[in-house]
C-alpha atoms as one frame of an Amber mdcrd trajectory, in Angstrom:
protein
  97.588 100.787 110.464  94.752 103.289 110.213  94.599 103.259 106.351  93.896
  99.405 107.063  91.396 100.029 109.486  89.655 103.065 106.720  90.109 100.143
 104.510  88.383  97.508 106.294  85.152 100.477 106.958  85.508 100.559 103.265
  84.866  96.819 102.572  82.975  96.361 105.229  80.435  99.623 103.448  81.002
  97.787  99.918  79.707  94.225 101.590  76.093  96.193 102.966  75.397  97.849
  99.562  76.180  94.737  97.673  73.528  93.194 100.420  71.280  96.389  99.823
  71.278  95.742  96.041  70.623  91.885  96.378  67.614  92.686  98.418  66.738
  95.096  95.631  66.603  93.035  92.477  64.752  90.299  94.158  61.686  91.945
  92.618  63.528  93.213  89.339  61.128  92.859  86.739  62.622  89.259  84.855
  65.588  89.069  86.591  64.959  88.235  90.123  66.992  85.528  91.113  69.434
  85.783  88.609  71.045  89.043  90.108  70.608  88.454  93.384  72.478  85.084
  93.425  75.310  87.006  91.639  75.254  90.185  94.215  75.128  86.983  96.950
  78.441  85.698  94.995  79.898  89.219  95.289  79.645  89.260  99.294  80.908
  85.790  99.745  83.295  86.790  98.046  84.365  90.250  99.324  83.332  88.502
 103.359  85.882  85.638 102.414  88.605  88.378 101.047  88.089  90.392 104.110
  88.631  86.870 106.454  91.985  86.047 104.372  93.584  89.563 104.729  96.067
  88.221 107.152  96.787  84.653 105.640  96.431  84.986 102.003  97.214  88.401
 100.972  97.595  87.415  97.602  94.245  85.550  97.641  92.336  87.884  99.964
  93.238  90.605  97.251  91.707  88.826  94.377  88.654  87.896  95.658  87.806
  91.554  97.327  88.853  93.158  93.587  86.750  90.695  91.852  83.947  91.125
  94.412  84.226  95.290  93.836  84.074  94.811  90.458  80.597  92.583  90.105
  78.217  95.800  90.476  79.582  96.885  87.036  79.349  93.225  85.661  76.175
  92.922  86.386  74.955  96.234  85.743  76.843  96.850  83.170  74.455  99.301
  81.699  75.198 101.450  84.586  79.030 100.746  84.953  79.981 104.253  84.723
  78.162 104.854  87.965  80.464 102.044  89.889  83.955 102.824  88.140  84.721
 105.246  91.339  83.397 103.051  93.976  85.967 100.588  92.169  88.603 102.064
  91.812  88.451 104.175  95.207  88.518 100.310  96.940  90.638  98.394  94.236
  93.409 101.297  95.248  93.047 100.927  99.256  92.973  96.729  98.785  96.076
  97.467  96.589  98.008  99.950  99.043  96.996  98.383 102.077  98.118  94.575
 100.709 100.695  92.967 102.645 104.135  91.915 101.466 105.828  88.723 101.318
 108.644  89.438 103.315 112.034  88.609 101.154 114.505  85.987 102.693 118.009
  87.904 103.106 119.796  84.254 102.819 118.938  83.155  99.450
């Protein structure tokens, strides 16, 4: 239960700098818009991952991996930099997943 709850601070950290760096590009010289409507993506989809945990694992899993990942999409000069920050959450949203429980009578 607590590596859920580390993994939820986690998340939770991921969804502010993905805000942080939305705010950032808004004045990106010729990009603007373009990133930060992809960084807003990213939360919505990370903040919807984080709301499924308990009813869609499967789901919930997806969209908070994909989410982690969009820093080094959209950077992608830079993707280097992100690869820890990945994989650091893509392992706790792995580990902390939970199972479909298997049905003993068939």
């Amino acid at each position: 239960m607590k590596l859920r709850r580390v993994t939820l601070a986690v998340l939770v950290a991921l969804v502010a700098f993905l805000v942080w760096a939305g705010i950032g590009t808004l004045h990106a010289d010729g990009a603007g818009l373009k990133y930060t409507g992809l960084f807003a993506l990213a939360v919505v989809m990370v903040g919807t991952g984080i709301a499924l945990r308990d009813r869609a694992p499967g789901v919930a899993a997806l969209l908070m991996l994909v989410g982690a990942a969009a820093p080094m999409a959209i950077f992608y000069w830079m993707a280097p930099v992100f690869v820890p920050g990945f994989l650091v959450v893509a392992t706790l949203v792995v580990v902390t997943q939970r199972r479909r429980r298997s049905n003993p009578a068939t």
